[in-house]
N, C-alpha and C positions, 0 to 999 in steps of 0.2 A: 776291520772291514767296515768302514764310516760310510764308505759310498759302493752301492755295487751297479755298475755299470756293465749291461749285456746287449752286444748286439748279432744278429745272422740274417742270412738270406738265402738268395742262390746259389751262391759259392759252396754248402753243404760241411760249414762252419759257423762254430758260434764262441763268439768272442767277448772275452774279459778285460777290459779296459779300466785303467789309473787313470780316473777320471780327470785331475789335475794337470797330470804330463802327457795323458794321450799314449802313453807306453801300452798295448797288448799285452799282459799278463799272464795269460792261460788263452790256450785253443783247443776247440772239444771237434773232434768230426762229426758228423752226423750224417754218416753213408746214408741212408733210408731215399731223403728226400730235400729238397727244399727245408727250409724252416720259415712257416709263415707268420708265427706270433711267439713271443717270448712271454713268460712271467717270473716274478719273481714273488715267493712266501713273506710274507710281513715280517717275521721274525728273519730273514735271510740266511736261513735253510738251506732251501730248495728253490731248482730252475725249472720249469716245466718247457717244452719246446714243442710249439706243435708243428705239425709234418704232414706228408699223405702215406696213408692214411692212419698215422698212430701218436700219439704224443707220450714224448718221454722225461723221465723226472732223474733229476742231475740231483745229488748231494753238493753244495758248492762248495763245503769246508775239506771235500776229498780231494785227492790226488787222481783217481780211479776215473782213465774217459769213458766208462761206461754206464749206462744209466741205472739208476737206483731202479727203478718200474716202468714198464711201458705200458700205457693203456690205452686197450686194444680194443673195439667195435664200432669206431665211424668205418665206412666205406668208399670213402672222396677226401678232398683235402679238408683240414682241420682247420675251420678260419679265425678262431680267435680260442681264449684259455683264462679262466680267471680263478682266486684262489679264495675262498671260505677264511675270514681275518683272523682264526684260530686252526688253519690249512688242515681239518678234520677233511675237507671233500673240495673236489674243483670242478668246473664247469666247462664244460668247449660245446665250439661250436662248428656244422660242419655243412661243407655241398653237397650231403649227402639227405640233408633237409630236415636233422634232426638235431637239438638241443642235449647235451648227454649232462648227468652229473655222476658222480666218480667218486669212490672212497678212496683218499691219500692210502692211505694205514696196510689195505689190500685193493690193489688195483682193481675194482669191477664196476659194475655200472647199477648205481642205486637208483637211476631214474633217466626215460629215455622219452621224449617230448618231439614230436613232429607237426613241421610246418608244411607247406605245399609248395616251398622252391626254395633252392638253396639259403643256409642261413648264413650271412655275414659276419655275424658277429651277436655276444651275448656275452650281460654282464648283471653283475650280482648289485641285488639294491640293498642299500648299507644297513635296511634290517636282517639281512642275511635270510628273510626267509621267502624272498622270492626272486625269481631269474627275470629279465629283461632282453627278449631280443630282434632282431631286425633283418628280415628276409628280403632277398630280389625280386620278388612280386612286390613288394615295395612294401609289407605288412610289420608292423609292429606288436609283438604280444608279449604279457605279462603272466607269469607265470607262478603261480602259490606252490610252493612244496611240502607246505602242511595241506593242502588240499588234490597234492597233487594236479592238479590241472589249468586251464590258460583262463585266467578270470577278466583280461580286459583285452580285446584286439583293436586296430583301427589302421586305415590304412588312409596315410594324406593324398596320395596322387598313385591311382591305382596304375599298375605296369612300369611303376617308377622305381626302379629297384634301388635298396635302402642300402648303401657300403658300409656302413657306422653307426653303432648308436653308444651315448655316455649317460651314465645317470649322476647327478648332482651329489656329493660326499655329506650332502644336510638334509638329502628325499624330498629336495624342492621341486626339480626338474629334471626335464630326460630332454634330450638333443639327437637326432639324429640327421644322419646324410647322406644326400642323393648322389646319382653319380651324372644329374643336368648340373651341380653345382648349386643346390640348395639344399641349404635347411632347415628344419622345421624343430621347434622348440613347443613344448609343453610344459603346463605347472601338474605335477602331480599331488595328490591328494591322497592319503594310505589313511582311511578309516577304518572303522575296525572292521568292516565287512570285507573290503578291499581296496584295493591300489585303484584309483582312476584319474585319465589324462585328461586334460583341459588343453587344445589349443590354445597357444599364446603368440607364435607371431612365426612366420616364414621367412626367410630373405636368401639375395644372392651371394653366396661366397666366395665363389668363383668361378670363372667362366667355363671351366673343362671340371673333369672325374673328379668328385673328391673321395679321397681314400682313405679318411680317418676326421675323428671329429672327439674331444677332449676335452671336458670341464676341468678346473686346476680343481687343484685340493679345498682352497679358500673359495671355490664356487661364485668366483671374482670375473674368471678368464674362459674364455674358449677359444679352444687351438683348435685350426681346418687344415688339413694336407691334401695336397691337390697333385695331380697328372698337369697342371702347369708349371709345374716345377718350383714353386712355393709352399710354406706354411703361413697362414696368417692369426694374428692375437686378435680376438674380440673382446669387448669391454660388456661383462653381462648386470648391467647392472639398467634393468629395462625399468621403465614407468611408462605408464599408459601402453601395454604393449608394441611399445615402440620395438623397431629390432636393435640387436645390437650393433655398436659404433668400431669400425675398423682401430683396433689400434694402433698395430704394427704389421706391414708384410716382410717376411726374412725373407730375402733374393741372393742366394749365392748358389744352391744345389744346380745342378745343368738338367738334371731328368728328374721323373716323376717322385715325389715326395709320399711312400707310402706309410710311416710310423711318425709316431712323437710321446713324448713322455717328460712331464711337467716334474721340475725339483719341488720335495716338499711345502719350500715356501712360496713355492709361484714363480720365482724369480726369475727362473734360467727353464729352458727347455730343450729338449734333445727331440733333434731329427733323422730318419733314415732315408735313404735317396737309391734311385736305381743307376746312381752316379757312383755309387762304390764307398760313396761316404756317411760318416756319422757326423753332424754336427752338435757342438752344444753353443748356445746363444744364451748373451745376457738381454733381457727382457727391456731391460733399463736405457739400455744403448742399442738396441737391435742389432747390434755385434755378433761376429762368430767369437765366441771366449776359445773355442778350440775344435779342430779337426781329426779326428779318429780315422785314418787310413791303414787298409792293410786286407779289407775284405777285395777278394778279384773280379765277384761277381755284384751284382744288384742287394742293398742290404734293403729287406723289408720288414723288420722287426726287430724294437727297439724296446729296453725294455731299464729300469732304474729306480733302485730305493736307496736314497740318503739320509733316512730316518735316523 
């Protein structure tokens, strides 16, 4: 199991794909709801799938469609899910305006964090020992778990609700984005006191919603998905706070482009569409390398480790 490739959406399935033949492998139902974020454990383990309102944790080496744990105390949809790189605990995030963290081991809630409007999305910074994340008031805040509480907020264009945010895999920088179609880049600085952002530069990414926003692994790339039916590559490799240089747009999906997820080495990227498809693209030739068909409805959550 070299490549684990997952994707779902609206359909109320979530699917296992041969990433090379594009074959469906395995299909799970997921009666409940939606599935609006996938994850997968570093060691590939475990699926987490978040839903409204519960997110559930798959064994993927089972046979068994049913979930290993469900964990249960948002009250809205669950808009993103991320996993602790030694998957002791995970994080979601919810429209319910709260930040959860979660023991794998027994499902309950070791730590429960509130914003003042729905949170979009929250992701773990690669010290592991603090949460990062980004609300539709358009608020950004960082959050220390050995102090329990939000030690930096900032908000770049207040009533600008924030769809996305990524933090850099080396704790250079955090990215987030808007849904005017910008966004706004920070250098972050982790002292020993705490994590603080530095404005570094703005720009437009695209003209309509974006719906995801993606530093690669090498901290080289950042991938935007947009409600224009694109993903586009940017070149982060800034001096004099310039912004970053378009590299590539990929133009094939027909509707909104809501997921993407970067192969280990940068190279290739997978996207999800409310076109019904998965694509993977080679970076190198801005190619579709292959098409994943077989979801009915809108797929918004895409999820891949080829470690």
């Amino acid at each position: 199991m070299s490549v684990l490739l997952v994707s779902a959406g609206y359909d109320h399935t979530i699917r296992f794909w041969e990433a090379l033949t594009g074959v469906c492998s395995r299909t799970i139902q997921h009666s409940d709801s939606q599935v609006n974020r996938l994850a997968i454990t570093p060691n590939k383990h475990y699926l987490a799938a978040a839903g409204n309102p519960k997110v559930h944790l798959y064994d993927i080496a089972s046979t068994n469609p049913l979930p290993l744990h469900s964990f249960e105390g948002h009250t809205n949809n669950v808009t993103s899910v991320a996993f602790q790189i030694d998957t002791r605990w995970l994080t979601t995030s919810s429209e319910d305006g709260t930040v959860k963290v979660w023991d794998v081991r027994a499902p309950s809630v070791q730590r429960s964090y509130r914003h003042d409007a729905p949170v979009n999305e929250v992701v773990i910074h690669p010290n592991q020992g603090e949460l990062i994340s980004a609300d539709r008031n358009g608020t950004v805040k960082v959050w220390d778990l050995a102090e329990n509480k939000c030690t930096h907020e900032l908000t770049p264009e207040p009533g600008t609700p924030l769809q996305s945010v990524s933090c850099a895999s080396d704790g250079s920088m955090v990215v987030a984005g808007a849904n005017t179609g910008n966004v706004y880049i920070w250098s972050m600085d982790s002292s020993i006191e705490k994590t603080t952002l530095h404005p570094l530069t703005k720009f437009r990414a695209h003209s309509k919603y974006i719906t995801k926003v993606l530093l690669s692994g090498d901290c080289r790339h950042l991938a935007t998905c947009s409600a224009d039916h694109t993903a586009r590559v940017w070149d982060m490799n800034l001096s004099d706070n310039s912004s970053p240089l378009l590299e590539t747009t990929l133009r094939s999906h027909q509707r909104w482009v809501w997921d993407c997820a970067f192969s280990a080495d940068s190279a290739y990227l997978v996207t999800a569409s409310s076109d019904h498809y998965v694509r993977l693209w080679d970076l190198a030739s801005n190619e579709t390398v292959r098409q994943y068909s077989g979801h009915s409805k809108g797929v918004i959550s895409v999820a891949l480790n080829d470690v």
